[in-house]
C-alpha positions in Angstrom: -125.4 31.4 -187.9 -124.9 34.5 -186.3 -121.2 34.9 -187.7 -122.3 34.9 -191.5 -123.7 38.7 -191.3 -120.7 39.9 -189.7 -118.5 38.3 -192.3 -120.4 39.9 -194.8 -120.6 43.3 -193.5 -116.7 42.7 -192.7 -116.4 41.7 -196.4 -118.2 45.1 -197.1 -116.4 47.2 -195.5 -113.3 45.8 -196.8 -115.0 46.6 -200.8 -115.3 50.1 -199.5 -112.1 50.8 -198.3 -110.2 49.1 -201.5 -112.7 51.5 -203.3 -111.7 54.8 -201.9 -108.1 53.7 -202.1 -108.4 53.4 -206.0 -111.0 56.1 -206.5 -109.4 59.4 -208.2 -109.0 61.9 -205.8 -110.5 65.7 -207.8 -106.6 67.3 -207.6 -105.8 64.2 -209.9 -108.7 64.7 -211.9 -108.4 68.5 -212.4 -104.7 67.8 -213.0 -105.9 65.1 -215.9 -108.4 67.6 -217.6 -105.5 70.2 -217.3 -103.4 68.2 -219.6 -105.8 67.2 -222.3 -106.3 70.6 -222.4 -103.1 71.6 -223.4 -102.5 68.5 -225.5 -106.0 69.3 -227.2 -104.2 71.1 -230.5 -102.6 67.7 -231.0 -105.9 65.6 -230.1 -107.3 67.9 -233.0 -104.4 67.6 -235.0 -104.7 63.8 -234.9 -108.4 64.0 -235.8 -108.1 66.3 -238.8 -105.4 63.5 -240.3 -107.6 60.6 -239.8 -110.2 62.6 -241.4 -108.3 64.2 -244.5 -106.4 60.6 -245.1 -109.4 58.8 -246.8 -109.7 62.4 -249.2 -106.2 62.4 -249.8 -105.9 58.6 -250.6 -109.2 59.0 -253.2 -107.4 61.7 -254.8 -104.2 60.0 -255.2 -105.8 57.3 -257.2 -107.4 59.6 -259.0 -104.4 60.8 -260.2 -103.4 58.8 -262.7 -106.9 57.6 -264.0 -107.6 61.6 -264.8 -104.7 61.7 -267.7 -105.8 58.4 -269.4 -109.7 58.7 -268.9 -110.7 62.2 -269.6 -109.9 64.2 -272.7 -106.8 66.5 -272.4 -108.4 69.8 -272.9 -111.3 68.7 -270.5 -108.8 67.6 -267.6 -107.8 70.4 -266.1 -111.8 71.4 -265.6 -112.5 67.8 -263.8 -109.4 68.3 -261.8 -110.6 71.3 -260.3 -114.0 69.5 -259.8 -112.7 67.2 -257.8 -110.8 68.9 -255.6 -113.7 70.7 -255.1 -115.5 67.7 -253.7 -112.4 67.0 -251.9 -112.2 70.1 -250.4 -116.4 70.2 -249.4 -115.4 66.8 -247.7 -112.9 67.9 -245.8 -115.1 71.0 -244.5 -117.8 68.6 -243.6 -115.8 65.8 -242.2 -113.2 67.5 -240.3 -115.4 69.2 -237.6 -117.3 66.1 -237.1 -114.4 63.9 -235.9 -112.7 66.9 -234.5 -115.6 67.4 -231.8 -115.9 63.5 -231.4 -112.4 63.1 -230.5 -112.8 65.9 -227.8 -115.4 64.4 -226.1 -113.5 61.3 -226.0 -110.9 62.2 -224.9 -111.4 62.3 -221.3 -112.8 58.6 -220.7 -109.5 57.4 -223.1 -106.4 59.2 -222.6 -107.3 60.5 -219.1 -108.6 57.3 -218.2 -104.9 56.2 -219.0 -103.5 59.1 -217.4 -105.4 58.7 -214.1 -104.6 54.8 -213.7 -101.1 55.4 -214.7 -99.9 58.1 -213.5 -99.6 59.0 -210.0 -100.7 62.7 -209.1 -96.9 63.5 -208.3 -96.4 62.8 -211.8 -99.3 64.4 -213.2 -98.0 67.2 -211.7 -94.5 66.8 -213.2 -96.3 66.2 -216.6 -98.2 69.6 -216.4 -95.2 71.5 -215.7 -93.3 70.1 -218.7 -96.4 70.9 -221.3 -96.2 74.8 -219.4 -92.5 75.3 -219.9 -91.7 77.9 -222.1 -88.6 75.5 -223.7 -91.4 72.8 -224.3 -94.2 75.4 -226.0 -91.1 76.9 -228.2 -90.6 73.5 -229.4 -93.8 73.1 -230.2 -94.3 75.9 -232.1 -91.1 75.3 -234.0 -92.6 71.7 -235.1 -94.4 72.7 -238.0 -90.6 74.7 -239.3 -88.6 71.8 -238.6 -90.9 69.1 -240.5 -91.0 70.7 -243.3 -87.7 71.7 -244.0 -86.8 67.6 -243.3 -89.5 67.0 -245.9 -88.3 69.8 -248.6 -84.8 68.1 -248.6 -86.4 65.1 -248.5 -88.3 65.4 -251.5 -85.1 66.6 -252.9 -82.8 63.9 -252.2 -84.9 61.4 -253.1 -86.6 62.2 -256.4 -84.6 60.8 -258.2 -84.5 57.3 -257.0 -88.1 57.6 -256.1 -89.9 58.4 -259.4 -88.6 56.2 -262.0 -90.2 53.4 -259.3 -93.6 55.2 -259.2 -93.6 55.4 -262.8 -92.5 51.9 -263.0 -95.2 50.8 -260.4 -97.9 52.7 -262.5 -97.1 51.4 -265.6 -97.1 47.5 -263.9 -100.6 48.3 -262.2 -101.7 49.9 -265.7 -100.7 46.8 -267.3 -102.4 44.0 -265.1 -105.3 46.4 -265.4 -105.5 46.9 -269.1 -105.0 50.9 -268.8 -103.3 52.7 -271.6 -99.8 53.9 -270.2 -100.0 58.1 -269.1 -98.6 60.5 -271.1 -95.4 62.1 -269.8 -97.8 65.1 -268.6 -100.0 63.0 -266.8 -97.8 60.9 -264.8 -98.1 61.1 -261.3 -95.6 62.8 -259.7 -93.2 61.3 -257.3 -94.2 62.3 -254.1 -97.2 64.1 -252.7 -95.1 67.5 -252.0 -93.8 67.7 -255.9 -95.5 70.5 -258.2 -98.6 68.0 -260.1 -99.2 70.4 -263.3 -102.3 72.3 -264.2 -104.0 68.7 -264.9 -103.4 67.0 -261.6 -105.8 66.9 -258.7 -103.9 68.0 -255.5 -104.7 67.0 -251.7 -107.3 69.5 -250.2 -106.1 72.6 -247.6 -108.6 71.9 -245.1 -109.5 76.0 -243.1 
């Protein structure tokens, strides 16, 4: 009888120690909060999509229905309406999720970072995100995706539209919508020129 206390204080002490073995030591957790720090303008980045996407996918549709429900001299007013709304979404939205994704941050890509990374790496990780060649890259991200998406565009316009248009007029059909008129078809891909009538993706500030 006298052997089960000591086996259970044995047992106990044995929790402990596995405990401070797996616990995060405060040089892996500074070095953690170091790197979502830098990687924060991408955390925010990835936030303001998420949030813009459901605008931009609203306005898309909206598209089309705008030539072949509204008058053609009242369509370039209700245009600009709605990318007013758009835009007062995007102002209201963006923030929200920004800040959210901030916050959680820490308990979901650090927690990742801390139980797989060793503090050796960490290290390694922080001094690529500080290199100067890395944060050139970085800031030559923006440059290099969009001139990929300008010859994009380019290139493939003219396979691309004729399907769109040929898409449009097969949903149009099954749906009972009058085909567009050549000024109010939608345009081929989100980067090309819409016309006066269209109702563009908003610029969130």
């Amino acid at each position: 009888m006298q052997r089960r206390p000591l086996l259970i204080l044995t047992l106990i002490a044995a929790s402990c120690v596995a405990n401070a073995q797996t616990a995060t030591s405060p040089a892996k957790k500074e070095l953690v909060n170091k790197i979502l720090k830098l990687q924060q303008p991408g955390i925010e980045g990835m936030a303001r999509s998420m949030a813009e996407q459901p605008a931009a996918e609203l306005l898309a549709r909206a598209q089309p229905a705008l030539a072949v429900r509204v008058a053609p001299d009242k369509q370039e007013a209700v245009a600009k309406e709605i990318q007013a709304d758009a835009r007062k979404y995007v102002d209201e939205t963006v923030p929200i999720v920004r800040d959210r994704a901030i916050k959680l941050a820490p308990s979901t890509v650090g927690a990742v970072l801390e139980e797989k990374f060793t503090e050796d790496e960490l290290k390694q990780v922080v001094a690529f995100l500080e290199s100067p060649t890395y944060v050139k890259f970085q800031t030559l991200g923006g440059d290099m995706q969009r001139a990929l998406a300008d010859k994009l565009v380019a290139d493939t316009r003219a396979s691309v539209e004729p399907k769109v248009k040929a898409l449009e007029m097969s949903i149009g059909k099954r749906l009972g919508v009058p085909p567009p008129n050549a000024q109010g078809a939608a345009p081929a891909l989100p980067a090309a020129p819409a016309g006066k009538a269209a109702a563009k993706a908003p610029t969130g500030k």
